[in-house]
DRENPA-3360 file (N, C-alpha, C; in nm, 2 decimals, always signed):
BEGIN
1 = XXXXXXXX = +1.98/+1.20/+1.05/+1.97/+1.07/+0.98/+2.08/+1.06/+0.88 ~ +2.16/+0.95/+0.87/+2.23/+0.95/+0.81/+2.20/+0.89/+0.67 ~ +2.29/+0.89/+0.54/+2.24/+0.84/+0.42/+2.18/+0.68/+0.44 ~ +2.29/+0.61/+0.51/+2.29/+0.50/+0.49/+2.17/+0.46/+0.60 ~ +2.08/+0.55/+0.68/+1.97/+0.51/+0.74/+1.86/+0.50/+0.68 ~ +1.88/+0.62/+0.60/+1.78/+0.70/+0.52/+1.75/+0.58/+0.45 ~ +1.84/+0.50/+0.38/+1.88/+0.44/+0.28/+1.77/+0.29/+0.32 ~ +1.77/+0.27/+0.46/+1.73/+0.15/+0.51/+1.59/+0.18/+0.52;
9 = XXXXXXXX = +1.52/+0.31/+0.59/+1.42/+0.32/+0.62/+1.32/+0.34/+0.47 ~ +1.37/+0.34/+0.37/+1.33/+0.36/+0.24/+1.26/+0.23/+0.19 ~ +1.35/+0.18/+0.18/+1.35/+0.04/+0.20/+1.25/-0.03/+0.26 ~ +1.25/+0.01/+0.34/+1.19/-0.07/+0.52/+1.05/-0.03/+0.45 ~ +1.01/+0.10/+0.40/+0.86/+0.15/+0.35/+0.85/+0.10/+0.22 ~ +0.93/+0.06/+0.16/+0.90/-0.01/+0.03/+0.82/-0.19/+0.05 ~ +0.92/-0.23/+0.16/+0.85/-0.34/+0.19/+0.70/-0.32/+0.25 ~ +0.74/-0.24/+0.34/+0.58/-0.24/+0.42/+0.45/-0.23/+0.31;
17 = XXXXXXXX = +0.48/-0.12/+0.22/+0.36/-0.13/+0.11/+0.34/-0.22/+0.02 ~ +0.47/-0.27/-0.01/+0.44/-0.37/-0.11/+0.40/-0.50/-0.02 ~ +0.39/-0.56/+0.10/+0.37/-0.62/+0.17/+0.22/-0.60/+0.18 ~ +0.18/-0.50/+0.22/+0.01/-0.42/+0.24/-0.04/-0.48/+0.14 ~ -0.03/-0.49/+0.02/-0.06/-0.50/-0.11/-0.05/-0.67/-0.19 ~ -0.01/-0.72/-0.12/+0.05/-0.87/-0.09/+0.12/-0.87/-0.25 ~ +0.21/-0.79/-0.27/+0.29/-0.78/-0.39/+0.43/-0.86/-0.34 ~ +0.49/-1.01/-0.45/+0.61/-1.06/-0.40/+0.72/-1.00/-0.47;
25 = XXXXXXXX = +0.82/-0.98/-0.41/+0.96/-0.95/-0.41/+0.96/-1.00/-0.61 ~ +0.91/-1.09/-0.64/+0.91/-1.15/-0.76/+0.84/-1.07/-0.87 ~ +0.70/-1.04/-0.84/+0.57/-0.97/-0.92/+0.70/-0.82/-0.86 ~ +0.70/-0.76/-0.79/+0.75/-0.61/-0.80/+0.86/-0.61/-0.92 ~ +0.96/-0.73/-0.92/+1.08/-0.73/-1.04/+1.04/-0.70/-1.14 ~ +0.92/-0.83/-1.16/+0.90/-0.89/-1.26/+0.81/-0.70/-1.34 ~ +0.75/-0.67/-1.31/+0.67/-0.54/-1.32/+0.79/-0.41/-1.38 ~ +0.91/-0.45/-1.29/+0.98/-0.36/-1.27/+1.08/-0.35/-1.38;
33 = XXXXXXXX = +1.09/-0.45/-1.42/+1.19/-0.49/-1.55/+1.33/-0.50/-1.44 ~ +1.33/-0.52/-1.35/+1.48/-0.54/-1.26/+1.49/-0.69/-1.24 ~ +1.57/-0.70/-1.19/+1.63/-0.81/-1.08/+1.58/-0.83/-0.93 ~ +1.54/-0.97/-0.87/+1.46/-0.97/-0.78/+1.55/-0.96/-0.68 ~ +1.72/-0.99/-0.71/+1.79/-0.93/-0.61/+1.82/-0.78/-0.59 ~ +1.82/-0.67/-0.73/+1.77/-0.55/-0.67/+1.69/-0.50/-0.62 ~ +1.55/-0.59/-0.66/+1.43/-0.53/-0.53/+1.45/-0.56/-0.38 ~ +1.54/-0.65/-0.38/+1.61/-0.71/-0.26/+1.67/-0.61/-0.15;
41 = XXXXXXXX = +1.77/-0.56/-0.28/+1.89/-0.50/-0.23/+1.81/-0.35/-0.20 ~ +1.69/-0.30/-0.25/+1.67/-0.15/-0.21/+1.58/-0.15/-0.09 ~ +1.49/-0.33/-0.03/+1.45/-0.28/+0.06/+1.51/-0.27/+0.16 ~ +1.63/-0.38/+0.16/+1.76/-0.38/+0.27/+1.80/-0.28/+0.27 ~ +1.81/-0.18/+0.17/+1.86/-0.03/+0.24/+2.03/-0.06/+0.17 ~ +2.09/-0.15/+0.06/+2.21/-0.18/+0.04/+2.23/-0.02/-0.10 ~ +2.13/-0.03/-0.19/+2.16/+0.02/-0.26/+2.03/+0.12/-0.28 ~ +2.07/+0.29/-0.33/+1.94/+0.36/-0.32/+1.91/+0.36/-0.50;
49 = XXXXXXXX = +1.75/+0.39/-0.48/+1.69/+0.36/-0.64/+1.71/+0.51/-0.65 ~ +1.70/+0.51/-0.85/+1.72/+0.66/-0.90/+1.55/+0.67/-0.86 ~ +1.54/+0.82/-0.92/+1.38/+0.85/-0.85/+1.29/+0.78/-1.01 ~ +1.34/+0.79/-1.12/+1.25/+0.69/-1.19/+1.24/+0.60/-1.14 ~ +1.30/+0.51/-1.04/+1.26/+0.41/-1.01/+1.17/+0.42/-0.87 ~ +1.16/+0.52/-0.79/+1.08/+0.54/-0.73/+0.94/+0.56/-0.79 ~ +0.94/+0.62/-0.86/+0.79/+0.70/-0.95/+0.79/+0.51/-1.02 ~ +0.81/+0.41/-1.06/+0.77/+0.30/-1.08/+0.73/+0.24/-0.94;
57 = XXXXXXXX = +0.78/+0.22/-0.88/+0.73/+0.17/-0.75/+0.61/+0.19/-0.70 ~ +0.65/+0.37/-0.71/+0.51/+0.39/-0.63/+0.41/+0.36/-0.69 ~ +0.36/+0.40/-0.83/+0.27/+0.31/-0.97/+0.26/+0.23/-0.93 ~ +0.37/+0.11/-0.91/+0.31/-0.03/-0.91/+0.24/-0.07/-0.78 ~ +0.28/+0.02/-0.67/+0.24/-0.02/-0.50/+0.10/+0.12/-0.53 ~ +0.07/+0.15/-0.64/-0.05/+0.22/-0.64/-0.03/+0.35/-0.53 ~ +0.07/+0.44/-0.51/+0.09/+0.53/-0.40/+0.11/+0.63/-0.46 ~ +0.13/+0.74/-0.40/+0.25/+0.90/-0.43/+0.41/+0.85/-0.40;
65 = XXXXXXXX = +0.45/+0.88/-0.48/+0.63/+0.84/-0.46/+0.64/+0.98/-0.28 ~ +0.55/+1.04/-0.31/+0.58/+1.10/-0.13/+0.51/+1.01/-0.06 ~ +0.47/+0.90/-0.09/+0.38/+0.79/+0.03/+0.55/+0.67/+0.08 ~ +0.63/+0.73/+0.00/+0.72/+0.60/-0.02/+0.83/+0.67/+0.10 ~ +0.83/+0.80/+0.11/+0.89/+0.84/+0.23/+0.84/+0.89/+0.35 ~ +0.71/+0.80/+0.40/+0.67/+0.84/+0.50/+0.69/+0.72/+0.57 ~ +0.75/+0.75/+0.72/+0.83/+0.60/+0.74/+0.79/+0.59/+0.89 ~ +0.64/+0.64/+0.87/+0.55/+0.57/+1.03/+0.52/+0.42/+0.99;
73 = XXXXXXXX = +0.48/+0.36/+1.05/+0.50/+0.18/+1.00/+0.36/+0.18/+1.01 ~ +0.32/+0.11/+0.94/+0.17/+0.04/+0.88/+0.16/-0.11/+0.99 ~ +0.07/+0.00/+1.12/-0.03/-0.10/+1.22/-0.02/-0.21/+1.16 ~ -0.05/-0.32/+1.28/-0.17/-0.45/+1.25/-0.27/-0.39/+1.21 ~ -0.30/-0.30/+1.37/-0.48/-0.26/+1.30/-0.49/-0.21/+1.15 ~ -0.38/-0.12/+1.15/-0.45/-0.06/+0.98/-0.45/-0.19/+0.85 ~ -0.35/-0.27/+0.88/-0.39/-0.41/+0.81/-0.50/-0.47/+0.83 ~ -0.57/-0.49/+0.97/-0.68/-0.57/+0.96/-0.81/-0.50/+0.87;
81 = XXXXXXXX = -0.79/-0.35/+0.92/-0.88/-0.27/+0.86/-0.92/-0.27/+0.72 ~ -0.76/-0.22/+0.61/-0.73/-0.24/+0.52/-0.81/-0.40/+0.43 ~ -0.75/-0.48/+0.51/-0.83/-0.61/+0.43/-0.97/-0.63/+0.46 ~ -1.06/-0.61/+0.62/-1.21/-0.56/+0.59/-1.22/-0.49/+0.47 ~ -1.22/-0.35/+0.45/-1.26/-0.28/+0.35/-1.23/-0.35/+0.24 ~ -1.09/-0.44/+0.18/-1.07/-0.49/+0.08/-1.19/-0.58/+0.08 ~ -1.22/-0.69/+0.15/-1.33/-0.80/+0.08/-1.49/-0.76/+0.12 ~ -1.50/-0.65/+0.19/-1.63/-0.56/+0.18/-1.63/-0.50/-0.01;
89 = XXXXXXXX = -1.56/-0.43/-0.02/-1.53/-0.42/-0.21/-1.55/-0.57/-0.24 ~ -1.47/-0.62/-0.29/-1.54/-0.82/-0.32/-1.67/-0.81/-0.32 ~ -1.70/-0.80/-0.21/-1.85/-0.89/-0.20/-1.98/-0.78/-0.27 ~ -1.97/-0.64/-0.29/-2.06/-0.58/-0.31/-2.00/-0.53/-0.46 ~ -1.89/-0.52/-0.54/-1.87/-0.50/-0.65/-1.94/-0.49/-0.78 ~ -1.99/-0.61/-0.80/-2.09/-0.65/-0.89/-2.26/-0.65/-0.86 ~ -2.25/-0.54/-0.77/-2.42/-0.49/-0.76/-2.44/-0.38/-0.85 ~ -2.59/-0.35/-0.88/-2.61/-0.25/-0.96/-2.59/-0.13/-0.89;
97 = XXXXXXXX = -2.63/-0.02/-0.99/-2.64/+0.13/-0.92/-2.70/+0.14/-0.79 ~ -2.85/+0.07/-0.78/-2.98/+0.08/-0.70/-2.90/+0.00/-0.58 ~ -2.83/-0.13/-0.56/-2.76/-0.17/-0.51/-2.65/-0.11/-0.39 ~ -2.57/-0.02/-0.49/-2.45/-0.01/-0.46/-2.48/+0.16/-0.39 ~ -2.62/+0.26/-0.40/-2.67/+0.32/-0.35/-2.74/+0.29/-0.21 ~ -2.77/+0.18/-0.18/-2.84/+0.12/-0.08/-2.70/+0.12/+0.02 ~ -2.62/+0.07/+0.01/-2.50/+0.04/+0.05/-2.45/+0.16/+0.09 ~ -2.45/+0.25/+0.01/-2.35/+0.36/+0.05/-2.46/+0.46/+0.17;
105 = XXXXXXXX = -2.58/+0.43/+0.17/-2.66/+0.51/+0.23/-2.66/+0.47/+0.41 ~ -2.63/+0.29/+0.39/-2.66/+0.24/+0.50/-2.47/+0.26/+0.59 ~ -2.39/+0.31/+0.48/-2.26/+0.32/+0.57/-2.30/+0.46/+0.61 ~ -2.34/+0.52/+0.59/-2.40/+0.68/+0.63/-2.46/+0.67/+0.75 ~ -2.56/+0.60/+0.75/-2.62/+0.59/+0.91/-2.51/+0.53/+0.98 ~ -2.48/+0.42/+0.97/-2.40/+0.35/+1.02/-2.28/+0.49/+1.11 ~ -2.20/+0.52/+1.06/-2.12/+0.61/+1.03/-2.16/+0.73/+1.15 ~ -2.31/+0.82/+1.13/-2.35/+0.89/+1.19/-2.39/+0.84/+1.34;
113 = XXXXX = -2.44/+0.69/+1.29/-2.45/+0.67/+1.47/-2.33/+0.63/+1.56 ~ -2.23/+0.62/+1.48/-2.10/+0.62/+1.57/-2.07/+0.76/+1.61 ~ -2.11/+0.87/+1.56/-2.04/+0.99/+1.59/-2.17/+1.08/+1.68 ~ -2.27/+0.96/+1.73/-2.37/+1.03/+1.83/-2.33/+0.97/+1.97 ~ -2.25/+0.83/+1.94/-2.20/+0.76/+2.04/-2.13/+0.85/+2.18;
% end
């Protein structure tokens, strides 16, 4: 692989996460203290970030700066998935302990009877 692929596919995973994350091109700048044409220019692969600026990224896309070079592409399915689990969190958030124990007991069965299937 050459730099200038390297350079792209970097890029290419920077979008996909911050995309995962429904973070705009704008909110990553804005966070980032940059220019929303450099956040531009690094997922296009034009220009490479120093690694402080990776170690910000990844913070702000909530990752390991080694999540930022793994460059298998993020499914539909694992998006559909990803947002279930996101508004499953939503909806049960604000239950109590007794609550949020009920819940976690009933993913357990749930869980186990898929793996008797």
């Amino acid at each position: 692989m050459t730099d200038e692929e390297f350079a792209i596919k970097l890029g290419e995973r920077i979008r996909e996460l911050r995309k995962a994350r429904n973070i705009s091109q704008l909110e990553l700048a804005y966070d980032m203290e940059m220019s929303m044409n450099t956040i531009s220019s690094i997922e296009l692969g034009k220009i490479s970030p120093k690694i402080e600026t990776l170690r910000k990224i990844a913070l702000k896309l909530d990752v390991e700066v080694s999540d930022l070079f793994s460059f298998s592409p993020i499914t539909v399915k694992d998006k559909i998935l990803r947002k279930k689990v996101e508004d499953i969190i939503l909806r049960i958030q604000d239950g109590d302990k007794d609550f949020l124990e009920l819940i976690d007991s009933a993913i357990d069965l749930v869980v186990r009877a898929q793996h008797t299937e």
